[in-house]
VMD Tcl script that draws the C-alpha trace (Angstrom):
set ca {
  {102.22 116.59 -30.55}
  {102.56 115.52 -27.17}
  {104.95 117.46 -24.46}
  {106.46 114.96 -22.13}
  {107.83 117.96 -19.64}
  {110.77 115.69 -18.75}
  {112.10 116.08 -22.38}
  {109.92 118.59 -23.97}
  {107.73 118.35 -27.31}
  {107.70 115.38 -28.99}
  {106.59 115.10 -33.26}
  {105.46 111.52 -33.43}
  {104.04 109.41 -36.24}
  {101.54 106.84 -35.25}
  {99.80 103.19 -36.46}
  {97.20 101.29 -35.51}
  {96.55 97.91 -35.26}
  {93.05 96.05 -35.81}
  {92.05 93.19 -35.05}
  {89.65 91.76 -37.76}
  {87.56 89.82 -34.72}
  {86.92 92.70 -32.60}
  {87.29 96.03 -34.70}
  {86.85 98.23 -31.74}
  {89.94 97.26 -30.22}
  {93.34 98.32 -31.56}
  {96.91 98.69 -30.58}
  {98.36 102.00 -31.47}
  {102.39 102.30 -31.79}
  {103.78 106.25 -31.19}
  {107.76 106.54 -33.21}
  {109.83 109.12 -33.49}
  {111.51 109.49 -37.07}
  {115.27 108.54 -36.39}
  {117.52 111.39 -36.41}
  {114.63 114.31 -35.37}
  {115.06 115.95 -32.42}
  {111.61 114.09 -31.71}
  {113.85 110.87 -31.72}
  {116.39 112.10 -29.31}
  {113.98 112.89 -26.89}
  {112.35 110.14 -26.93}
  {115.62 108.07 -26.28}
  {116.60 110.27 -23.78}
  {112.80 110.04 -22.23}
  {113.41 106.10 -22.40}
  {116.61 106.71 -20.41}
  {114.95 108.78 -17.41}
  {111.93 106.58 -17.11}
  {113.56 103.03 -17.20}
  {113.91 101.07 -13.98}
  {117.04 101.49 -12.19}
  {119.03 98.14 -11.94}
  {119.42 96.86 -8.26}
}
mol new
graphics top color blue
foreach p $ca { graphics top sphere $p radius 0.5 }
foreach p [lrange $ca 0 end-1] q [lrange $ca 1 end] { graphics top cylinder $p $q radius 0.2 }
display resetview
């Protein structure tokens, strides 16, 4: 669980990604299952973080 304290707790599932080359090095992706209040958070964390248009 990680608590983002713009938003609050966030449940997220995770994957990771190896490389077959290097097997030390991976890329991990954090998601929210869609329609958790994990999910809305995380959209509305997305919102308050994103650069503002000038």
């Amino acid at each position: 669980m990680l608590h983002p304290p713009l938003v609050g707790d966030l449940e997220l599932e995770w994957s990771a990604l190896t490389w077959n080359a290097d097997p030390d090095m991976q890329v991990v992706a954090w998601t929210a299952v869609p329609g958790t209040a994990s999910y809305q958070r995380l959209v509305r964390l997305r919102a308050l973080t994103a650069p503002k248009n000038s």
